[in-house]
N, C-alpha and C positions, 0 to 999 in steps of 0.2 A: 885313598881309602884303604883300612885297613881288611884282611877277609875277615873278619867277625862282622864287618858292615855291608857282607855282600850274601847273597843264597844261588845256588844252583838252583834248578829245576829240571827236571827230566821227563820227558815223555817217551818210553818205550812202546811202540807200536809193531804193527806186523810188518811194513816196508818198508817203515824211517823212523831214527832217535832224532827226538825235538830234545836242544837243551838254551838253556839261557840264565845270564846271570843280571840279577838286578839289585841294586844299592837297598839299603833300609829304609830309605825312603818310598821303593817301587819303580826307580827307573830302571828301565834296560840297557844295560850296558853294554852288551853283547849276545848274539844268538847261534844255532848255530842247527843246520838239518843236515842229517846223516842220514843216506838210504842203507838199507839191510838188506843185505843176498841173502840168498838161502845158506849159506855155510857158515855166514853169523846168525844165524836162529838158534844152531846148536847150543845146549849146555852150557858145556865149556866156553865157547864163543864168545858168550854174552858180557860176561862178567870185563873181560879186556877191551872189549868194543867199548864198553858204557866208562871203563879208563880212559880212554884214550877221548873220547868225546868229551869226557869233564876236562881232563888235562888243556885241550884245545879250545872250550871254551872259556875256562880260566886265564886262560893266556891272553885271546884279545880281547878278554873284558880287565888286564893288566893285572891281574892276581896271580899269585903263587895256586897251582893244587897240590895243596897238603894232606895228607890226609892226619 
């Protein structure tokens, strides 16, 4: 599959990032739950945490993250 036939999802909450990738069809191809300390709540913090989460769930759902 190519990524134009894939979506991220994200859920940003208060303890843990839910992310997951699934085909255009709707399958899940990969998930992935990240807990959140208080020193990723920060600002700043967020924006890299929610990198680094996409990056790695792209990866074992076998896509490139491009941005």
């Amino acid at each position: 599959m190519t990524p134009p036939d894939l979506a991220i999802g994200i859920d940003l909450g208060g303890t843990r990032v839910k992310a997951g990738v699934t085909s255009a069809a709707g399958a899940v191809l990969a998930q992935l739950v990240e807990p959140v300390s208080a020193t990723d709540k920060a600002p700043e913090a967020i924006v890299p945490l929610l990198a680094d989460v996409v990056a790695r769930v792209a990866a074992a759902a076998g896509a490139p993250a491009t941005a």
